[in-house]
DRENDO-1510 file (C-alpha; in Angstrom, 1 decimal, always signed):
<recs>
REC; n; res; u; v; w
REC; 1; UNK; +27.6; +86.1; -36.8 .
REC; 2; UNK; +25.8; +86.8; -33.3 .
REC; 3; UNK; +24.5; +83.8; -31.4 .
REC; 4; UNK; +22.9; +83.1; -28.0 .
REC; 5; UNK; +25.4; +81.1; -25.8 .
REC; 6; UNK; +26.1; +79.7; -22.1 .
REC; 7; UNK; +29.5; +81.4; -21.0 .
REC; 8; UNK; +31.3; +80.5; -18.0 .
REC; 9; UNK; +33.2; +83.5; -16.9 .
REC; 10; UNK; +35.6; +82.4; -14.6 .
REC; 11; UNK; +35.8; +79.2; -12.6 .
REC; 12; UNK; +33.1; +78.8; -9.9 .
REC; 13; UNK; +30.7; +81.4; -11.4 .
REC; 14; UNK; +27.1; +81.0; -12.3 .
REC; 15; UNK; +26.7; +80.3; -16.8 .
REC; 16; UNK; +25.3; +83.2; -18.3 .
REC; 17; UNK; +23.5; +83.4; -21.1 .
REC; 18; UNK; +24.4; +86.0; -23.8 .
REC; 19; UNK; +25.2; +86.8; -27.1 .
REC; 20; UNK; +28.7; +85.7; -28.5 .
REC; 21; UNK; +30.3; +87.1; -32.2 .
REC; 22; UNK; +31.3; +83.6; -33.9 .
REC; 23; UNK; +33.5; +84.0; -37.0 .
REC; 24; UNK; +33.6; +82.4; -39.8 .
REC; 25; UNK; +34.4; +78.8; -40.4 .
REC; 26; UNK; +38.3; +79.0; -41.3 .
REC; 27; UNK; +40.2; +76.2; -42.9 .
REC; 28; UNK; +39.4; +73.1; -42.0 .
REC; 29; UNK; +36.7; +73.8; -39.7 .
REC; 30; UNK; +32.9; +73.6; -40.0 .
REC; 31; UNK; +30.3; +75.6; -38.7 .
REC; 32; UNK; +27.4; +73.8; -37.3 .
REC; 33; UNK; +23.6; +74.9; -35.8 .
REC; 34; UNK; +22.9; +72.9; -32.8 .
REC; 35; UNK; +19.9; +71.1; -32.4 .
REC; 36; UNK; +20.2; +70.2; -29.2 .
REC; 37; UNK; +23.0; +69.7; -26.5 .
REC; 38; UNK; +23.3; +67.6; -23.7 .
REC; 39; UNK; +23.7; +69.1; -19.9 .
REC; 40; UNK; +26.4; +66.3; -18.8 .
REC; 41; UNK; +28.0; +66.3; -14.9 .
REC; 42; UNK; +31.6; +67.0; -17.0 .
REC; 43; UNK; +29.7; +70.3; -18.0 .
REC; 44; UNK; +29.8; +71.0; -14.2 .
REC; 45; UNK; +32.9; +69.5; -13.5 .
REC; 46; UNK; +34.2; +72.5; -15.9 .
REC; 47; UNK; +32.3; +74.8; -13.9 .
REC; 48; UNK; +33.9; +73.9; -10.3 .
REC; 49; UNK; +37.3; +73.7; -11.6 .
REC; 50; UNK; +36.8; +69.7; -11.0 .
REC; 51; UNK; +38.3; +69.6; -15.0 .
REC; 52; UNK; +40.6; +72.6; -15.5 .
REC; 53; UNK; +40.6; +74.4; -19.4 .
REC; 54; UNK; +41.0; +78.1; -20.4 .
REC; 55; UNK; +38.3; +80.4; -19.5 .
REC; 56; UNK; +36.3; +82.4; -19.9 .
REC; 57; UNK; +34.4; +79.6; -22.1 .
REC; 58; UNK; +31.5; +78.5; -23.4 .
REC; 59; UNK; +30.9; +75.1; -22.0 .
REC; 60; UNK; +28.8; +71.8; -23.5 .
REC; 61; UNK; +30.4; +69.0; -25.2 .
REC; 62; UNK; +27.5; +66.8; -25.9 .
REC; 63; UNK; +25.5; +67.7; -29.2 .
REC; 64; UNK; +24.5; +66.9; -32.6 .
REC; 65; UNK; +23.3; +69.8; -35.1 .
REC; 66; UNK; +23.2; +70.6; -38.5 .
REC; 67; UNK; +26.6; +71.8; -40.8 .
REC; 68; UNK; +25.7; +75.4; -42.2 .
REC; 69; UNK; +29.7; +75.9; -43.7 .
REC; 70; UNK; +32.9; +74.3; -44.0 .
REC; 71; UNK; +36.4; +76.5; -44.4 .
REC; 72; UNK; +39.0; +75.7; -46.6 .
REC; 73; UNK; +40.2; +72.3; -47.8 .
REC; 74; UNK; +36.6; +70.5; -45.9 .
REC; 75; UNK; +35.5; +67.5; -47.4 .
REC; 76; UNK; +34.8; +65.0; -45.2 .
REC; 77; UNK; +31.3; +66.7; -44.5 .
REC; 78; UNK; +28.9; +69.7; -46.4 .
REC; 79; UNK; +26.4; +72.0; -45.8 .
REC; 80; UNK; +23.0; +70.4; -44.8 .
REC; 81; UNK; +24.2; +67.6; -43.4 .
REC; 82; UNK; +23.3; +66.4; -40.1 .
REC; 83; UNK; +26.7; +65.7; -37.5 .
REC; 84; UNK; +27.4; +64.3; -34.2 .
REC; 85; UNK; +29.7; +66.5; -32.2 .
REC; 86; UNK; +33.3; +64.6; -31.3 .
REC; 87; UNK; +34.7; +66.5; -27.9 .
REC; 88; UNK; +37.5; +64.4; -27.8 .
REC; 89; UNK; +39.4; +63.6; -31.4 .
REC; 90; UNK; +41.5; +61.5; -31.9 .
REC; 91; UNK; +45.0; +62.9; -33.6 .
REC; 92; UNK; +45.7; +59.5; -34.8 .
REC; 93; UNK; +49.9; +59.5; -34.4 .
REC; 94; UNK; +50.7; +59.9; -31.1 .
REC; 95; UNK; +51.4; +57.3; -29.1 .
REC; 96; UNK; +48.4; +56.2; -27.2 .
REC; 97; UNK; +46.4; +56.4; -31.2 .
REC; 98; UNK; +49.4; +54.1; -32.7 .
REC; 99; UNK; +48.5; +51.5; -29.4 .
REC; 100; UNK; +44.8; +51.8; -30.9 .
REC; 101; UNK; +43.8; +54.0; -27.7 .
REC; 102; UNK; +42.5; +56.7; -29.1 .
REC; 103; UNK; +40.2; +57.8; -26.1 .
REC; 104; UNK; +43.7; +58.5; -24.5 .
REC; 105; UNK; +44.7; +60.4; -27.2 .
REC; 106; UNK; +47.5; +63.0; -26.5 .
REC; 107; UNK; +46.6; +66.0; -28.0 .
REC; 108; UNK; +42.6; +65.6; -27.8 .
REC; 109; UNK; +42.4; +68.7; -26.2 .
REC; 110; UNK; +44.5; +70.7; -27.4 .
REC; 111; UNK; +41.8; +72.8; -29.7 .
REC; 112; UNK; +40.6; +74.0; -25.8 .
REC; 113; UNK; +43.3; +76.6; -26.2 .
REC; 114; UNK; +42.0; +78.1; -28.9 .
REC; 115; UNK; +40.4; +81.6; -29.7 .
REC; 116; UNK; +36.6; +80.4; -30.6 .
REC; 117; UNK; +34.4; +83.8; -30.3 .
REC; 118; UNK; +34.3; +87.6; -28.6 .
REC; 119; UNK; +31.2; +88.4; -26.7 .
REC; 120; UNK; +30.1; +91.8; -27.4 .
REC; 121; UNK; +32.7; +94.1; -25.3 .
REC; 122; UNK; +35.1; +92.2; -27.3 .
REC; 123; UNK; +36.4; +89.3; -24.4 .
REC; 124; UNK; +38.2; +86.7; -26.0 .
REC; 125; UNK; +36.2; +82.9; -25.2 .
REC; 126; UNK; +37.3; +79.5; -25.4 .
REC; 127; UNK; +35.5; +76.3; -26.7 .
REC; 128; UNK; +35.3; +74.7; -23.3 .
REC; 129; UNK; +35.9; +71.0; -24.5 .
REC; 130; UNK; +36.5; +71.6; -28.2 .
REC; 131; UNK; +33.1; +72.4; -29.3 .
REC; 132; UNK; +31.0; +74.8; -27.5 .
REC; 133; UNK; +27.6; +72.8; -28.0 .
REC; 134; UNK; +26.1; +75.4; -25.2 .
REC; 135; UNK; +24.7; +77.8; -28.2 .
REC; 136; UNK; +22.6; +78.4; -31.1 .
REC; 137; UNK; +25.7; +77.8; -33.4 .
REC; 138; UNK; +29.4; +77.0; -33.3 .
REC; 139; UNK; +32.8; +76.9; -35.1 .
REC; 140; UNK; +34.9; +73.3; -34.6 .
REC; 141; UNK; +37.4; +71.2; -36.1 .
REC; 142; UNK; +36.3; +69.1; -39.1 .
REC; 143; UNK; +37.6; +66.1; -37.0 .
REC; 144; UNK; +34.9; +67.2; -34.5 .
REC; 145; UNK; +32.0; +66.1; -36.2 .
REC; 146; UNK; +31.0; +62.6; -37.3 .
REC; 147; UNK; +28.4; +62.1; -39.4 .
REC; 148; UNK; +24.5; +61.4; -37.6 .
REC; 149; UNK; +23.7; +57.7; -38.6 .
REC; 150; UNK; +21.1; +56.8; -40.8 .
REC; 151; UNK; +17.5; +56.1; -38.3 .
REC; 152; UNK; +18.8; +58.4; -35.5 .
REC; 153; UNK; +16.8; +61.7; -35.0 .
REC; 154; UNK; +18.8; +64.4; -35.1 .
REC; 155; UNK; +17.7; +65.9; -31.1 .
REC; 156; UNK; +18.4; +62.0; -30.0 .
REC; 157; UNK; +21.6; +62.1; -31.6 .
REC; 158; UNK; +23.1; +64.6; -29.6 .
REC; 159; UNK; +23.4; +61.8; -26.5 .
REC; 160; UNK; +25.5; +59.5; -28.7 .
REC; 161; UNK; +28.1; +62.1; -28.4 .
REC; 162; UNK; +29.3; +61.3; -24.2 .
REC; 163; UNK; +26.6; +59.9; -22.5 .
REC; 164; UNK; +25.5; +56.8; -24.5 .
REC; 165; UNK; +29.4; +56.2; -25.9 .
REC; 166; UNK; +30.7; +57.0; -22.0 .
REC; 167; UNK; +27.8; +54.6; -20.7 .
REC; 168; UNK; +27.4; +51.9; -23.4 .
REC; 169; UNK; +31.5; +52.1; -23.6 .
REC; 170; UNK; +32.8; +51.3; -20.0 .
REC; 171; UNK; +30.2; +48.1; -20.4 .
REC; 172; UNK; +31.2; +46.7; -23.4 .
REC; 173; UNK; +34.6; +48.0; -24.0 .
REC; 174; UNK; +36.0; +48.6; -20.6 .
REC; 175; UNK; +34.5; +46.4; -17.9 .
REC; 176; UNK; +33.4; +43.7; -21.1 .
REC; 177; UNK; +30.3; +42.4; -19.6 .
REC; 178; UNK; +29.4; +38.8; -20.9 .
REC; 179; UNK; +25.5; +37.3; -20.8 .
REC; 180; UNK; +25.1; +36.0; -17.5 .
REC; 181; UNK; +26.9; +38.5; -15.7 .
REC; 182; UNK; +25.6; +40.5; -12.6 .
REC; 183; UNK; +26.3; +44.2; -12.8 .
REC; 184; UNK; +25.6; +47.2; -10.7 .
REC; 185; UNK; +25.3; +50.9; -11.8 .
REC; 186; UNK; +26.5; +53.3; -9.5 .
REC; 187; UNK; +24.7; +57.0; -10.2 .
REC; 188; UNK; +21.4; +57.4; -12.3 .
REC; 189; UNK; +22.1; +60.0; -14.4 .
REC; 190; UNK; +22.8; +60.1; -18.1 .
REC; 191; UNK; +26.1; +57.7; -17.8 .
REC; 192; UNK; +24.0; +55.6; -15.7 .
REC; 193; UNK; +21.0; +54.9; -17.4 .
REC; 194; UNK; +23.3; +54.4; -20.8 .
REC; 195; UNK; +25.7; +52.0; -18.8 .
REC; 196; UNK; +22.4; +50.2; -17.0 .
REC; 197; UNK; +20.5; +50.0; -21.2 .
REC; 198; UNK; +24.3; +48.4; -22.4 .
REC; 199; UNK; +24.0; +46.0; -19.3 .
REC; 200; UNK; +20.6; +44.6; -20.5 .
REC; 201; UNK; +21.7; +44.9; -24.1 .
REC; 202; UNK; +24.9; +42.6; -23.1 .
REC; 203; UNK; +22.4; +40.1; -21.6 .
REC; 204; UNK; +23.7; +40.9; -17.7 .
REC; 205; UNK; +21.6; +39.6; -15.0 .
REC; 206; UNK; +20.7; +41.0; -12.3 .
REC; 207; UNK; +21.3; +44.4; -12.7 .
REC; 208; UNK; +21.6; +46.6; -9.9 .
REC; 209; UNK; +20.8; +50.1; -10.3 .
REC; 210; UNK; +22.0; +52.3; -7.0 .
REC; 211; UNK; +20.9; +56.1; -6.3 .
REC; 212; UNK; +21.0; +58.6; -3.1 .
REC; 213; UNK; +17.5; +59.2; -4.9 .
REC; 214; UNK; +14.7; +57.0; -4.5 .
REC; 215; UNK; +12.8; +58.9; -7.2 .
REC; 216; UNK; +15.5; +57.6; -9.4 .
REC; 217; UNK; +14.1; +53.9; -9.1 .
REC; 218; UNK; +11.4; +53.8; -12.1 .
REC; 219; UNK; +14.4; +55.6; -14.5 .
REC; 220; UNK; +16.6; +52.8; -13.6 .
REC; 221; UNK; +14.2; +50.1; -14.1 .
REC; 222; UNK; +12.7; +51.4; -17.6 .
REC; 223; UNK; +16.8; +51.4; -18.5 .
REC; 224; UNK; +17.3; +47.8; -17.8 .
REC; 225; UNK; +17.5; +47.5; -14.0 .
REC; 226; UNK; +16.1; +44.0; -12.6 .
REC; 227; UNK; +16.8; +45.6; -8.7 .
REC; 228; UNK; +16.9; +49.0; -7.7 .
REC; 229; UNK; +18.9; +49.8; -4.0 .
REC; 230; UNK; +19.1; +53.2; -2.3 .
REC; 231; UNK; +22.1; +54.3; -1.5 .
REC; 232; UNK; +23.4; +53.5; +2.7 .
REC; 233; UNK; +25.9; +52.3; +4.5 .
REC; 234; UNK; +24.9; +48.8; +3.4 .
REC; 235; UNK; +25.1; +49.2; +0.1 .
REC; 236; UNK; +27.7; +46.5; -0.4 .
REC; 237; UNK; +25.9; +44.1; +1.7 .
REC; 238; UNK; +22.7; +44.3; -0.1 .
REC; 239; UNK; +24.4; +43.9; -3.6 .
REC; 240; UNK; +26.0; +40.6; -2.2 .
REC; 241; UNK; +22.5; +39.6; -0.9 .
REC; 242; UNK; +20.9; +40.4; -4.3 .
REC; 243; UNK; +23.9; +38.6; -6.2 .
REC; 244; UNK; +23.5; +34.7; -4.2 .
REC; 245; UNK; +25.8; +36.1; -1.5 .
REC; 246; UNK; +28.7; +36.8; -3.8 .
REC; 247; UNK; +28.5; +40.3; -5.0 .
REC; 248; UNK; +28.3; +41.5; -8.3 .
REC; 249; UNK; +30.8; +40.2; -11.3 .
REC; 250; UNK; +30.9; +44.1; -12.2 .
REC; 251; UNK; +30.6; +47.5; -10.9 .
REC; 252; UNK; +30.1; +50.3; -13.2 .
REC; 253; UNK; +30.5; +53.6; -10.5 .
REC; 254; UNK; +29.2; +56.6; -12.7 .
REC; 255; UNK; +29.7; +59.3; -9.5 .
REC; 256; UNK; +33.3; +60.1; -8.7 .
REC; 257; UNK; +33.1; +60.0; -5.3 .
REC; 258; UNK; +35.7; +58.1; -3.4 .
REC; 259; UNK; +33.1; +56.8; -0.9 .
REC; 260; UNK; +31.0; +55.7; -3.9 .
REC; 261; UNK; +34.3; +54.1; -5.7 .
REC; 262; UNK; +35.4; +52.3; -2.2 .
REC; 263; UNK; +31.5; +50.9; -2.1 .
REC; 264; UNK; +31.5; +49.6; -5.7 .
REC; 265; UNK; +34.3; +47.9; -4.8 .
REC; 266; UNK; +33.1; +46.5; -2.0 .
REC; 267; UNK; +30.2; +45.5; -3.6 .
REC; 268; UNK; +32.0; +43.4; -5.8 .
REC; 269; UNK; +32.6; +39.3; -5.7 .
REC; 270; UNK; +36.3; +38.2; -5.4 .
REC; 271; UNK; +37.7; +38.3; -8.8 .
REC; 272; UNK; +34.7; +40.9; -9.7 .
REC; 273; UNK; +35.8; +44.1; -12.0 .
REC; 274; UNK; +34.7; +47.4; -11.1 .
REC; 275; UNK; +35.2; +50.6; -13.5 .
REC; 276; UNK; +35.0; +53.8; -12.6 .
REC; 277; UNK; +33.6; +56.4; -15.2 .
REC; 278; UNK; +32.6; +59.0; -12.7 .
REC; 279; UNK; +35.3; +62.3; -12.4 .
REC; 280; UNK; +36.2; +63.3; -9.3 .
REC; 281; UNK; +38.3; +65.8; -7.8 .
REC; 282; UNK; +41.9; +65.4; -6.8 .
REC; 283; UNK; +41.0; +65.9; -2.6 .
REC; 284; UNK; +38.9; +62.3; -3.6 .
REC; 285; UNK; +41.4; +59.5; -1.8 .
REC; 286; UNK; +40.5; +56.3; -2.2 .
REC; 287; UNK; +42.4; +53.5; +0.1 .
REC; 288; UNK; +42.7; +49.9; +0.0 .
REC; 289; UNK; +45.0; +48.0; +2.2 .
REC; 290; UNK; +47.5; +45.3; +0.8 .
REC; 291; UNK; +46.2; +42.6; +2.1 .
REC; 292; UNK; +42.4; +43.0; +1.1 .
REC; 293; UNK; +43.9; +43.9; -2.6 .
REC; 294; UNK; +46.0; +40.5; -2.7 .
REC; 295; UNK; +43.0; +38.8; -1.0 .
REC; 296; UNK; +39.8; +39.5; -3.1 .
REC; 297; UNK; +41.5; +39.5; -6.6 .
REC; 298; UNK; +39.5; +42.6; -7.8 .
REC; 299; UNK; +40.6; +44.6; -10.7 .
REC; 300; UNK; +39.5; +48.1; -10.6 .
REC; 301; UNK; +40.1; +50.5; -13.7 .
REC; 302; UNK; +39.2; +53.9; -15.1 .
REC; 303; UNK; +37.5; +54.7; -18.0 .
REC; 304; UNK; +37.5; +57.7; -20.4 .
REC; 305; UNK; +35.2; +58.3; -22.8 .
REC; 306; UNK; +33.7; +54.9; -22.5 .
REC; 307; UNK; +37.5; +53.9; -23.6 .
REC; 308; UNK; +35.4; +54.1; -27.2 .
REC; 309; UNK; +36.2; +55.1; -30.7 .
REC; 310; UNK; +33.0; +57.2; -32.0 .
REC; 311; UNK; +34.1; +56.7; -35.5 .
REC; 312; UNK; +33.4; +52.7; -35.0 .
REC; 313; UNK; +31.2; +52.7; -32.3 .
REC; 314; UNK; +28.4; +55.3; -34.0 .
REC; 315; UNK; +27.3; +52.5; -36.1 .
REC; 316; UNK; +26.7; +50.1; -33.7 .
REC; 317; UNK; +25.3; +52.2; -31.6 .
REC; 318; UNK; +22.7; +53.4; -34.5 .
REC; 319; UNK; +22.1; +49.8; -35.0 .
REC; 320; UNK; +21.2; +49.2; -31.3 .
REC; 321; UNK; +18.8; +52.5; -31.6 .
REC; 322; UNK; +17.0; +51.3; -35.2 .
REC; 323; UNK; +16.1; +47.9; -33.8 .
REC; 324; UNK; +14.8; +49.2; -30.9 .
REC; 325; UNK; +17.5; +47.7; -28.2 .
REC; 326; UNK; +18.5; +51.4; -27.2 .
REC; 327; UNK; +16.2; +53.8; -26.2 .
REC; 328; UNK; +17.7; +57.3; -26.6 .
REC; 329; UNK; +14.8; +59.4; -25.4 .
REC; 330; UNK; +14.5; +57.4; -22.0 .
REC; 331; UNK; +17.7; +58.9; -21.0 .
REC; 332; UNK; +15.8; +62.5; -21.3 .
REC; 333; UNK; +14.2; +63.5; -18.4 .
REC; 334; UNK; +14.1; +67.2; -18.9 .
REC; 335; UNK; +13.8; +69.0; -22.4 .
REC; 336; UNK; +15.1; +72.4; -21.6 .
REC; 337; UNK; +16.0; +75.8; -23.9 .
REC; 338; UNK; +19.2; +77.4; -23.2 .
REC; 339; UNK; +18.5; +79.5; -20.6 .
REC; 340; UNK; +17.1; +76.8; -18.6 .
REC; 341; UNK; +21.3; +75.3; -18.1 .
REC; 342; UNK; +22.1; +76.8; -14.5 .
REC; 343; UNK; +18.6; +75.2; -13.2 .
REC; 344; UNK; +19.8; +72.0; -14.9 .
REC; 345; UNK; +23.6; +72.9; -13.0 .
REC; 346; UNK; +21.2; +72.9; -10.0 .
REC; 347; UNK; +19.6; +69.5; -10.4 .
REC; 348; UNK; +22.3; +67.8; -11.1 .
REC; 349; UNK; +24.2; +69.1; -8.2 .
REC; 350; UNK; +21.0; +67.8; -6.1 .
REC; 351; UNK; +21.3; +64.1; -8.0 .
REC; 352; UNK; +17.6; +64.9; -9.8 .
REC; 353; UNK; +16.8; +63.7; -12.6 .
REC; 354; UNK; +18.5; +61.8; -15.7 .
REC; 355; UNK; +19.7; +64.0; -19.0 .
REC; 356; UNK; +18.9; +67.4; -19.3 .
REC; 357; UNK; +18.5; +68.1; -23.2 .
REC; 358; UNK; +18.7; +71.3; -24.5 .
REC; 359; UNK; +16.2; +71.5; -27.5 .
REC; 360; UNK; +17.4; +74.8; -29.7 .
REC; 361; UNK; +14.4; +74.6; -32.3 .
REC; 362; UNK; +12.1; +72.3; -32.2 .
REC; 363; UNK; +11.1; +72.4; -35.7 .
REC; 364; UNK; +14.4; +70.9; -36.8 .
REC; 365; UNK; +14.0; +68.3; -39.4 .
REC; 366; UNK; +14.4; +64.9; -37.5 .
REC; 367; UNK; +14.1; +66.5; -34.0 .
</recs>
């Protein structure tokens, strides 16, 4: 079947948008029609060769659409119903699954390898980060989808599938933010608003949203933010003033910059935690001396995936969204078709904006 999709040719070239021949579901894999797809900074990071997998590809990992086959041996979901795309599965035997780590799973990515479709001269693509959400339709594993929770529309959905388990995870599962605590968001973007809505949703206080963007401030606050700080050279400073001189119990740096990573830290009270969730390149040194590390007592971890479990974190999540504690739609600042990707590429190189959606049909039930 021919489908409209966004194909990365080759690392550091512009997307473009064209048609792709998708086969078949074969066994064990489901065919799905997206109904919308999240433009996520990890979508660029593929695109720069920040995150290396085969291409050419078609990128997006973020989406949630509707199953329209299932191959061979395929029970776990059926035709019609409404899924949540999984980028990362877990395998559940290797050895970080059998620790109960599945967002470090060892052979997550291995389906990245695979042949998924042939454009029309007959070029061979891979599935970017397993599922290729950047087109009308696509062909995954049937350990890739997860079924859309009951009270979630199905557009909305497609966020629960990085941003709000990446955001809402490295709160609550990495970092572990008690009531009470003082937190501070580093980067407004999807991650960002997701990780400032968990801080508020964990009872945090203040909450400090920080941005190079100043246009950024009402996004952050809507999400949960009690103070909002432009990004300086006294960043740090101005968290400690806002946090009775201490600095914040948490960072949460959503960027992957090592001048934003040294600042969260920085910005941090001795003992504080600060957890990085931002990817960034391999030329990004971050340095700490010995005697400041023994000194200040910080702790300062990464965090992949939200170090979540989709299966088990889907329904609470839904929960969250159903009684109106998580706002999925706020996270949206742009609703965009597909050919509207390498602007969104654009803005999110510039720091504008929140979540880019991309909306395939409109009339989908539940969108």
């Amino acid at each position: 079947m021919v489908v409209r999709a966004a194909v990365l040719p080759s690392v550091g070239s512009p997307l473009e948008i064209t048609r792709i021949d998708l086969p078949e579901p074969g066994p064990g894999q489901v065919r799905v029609r997206l109904a919308a797809a999240g433009v996520c900074h990890s979508d660029l990071s593929l695109s720069n060769g920040t995150m290396r997998v085969p291409v050419p590809a078609v990128l997006g990992h973020e989406g949630a659409g509707t199953v329209v086959a299932v191959g061979e041996g395929v029970t776990r979901v059926a035709p019609g119903d409404g899924v949540v795309l999984n980028w990362a599965p877990s395998c559940g035997t290797c050895h970080h699954c059998g620790l109960g780590e599945v967002w470090l799973c060892a052979d997550a990515l291995t389906g990245v390898g695979r042949v998924h479709a042939v454009t029309e001269d007959g070029t061979e693509l891979h599935p970017g980060l397993n599922v290729a959400a950047f087109a009308e339709e696509t062909v995954v594993a049937a350990n890739c989808v997860l079924p859309v929770p009951d009270g979630v529309p199905l557009t909305d959905a497609a966020l629960l599938g990085c941003a709000v388990l990446t955001g809402y995870g490295a709160v609550h599962h990495s970092a572990r933010v008690r009531e009470g605590e003082s937190v501070a968001v580093f980067g407004v973007g999807g991650v960002g608003l997701a990780a400032l809505q968990a801080a508020r949703i964990a009872g945090a206080g203040p909450v400090v949203a920080v941005d190079v963007s100043e246009e950024k401030e009402a996004l952050a606050r809507a999400a949960g933010a009690t103070e909002f700080v432009l990004a300086s050279g006294t960043t740090a400073r101005e968290i400690r003033g806002l946090t009775g001189g201490q600095g914040a119990d948490v960072a949460v740096e959503c960027v992957g910059r090592a001048d934003t990573i040294r600042t969260a830290w920085d910005s941090t009270r001795r003992g504080g935690r600060t957890t990085v969730v931002g990817i960034g390149g391999k030329d990004q040194q971050v340095s700490f001396n010995a005697l400041e590390i023994f000194h200040w007592g910080r702790t300062l971890s990464g965090c992949v995936y939200g170090n979540s479990s989709p299966a088990e974190d889907l329904p609470v999540l839904a929960e969250h969204v159903r009684e109106g504690r998580l706002d999925l739609s706020a996270l949206v600042t742009d609703r965009i078709g597909l050919e509207d990707i390498p602007t969104a590429f654009d803005n999110m190189r510039a720091g504008k904006g929140g979540r880019a959606l991309v909306v395939f049909d409109p009339s989908t039930p539940g969108a």
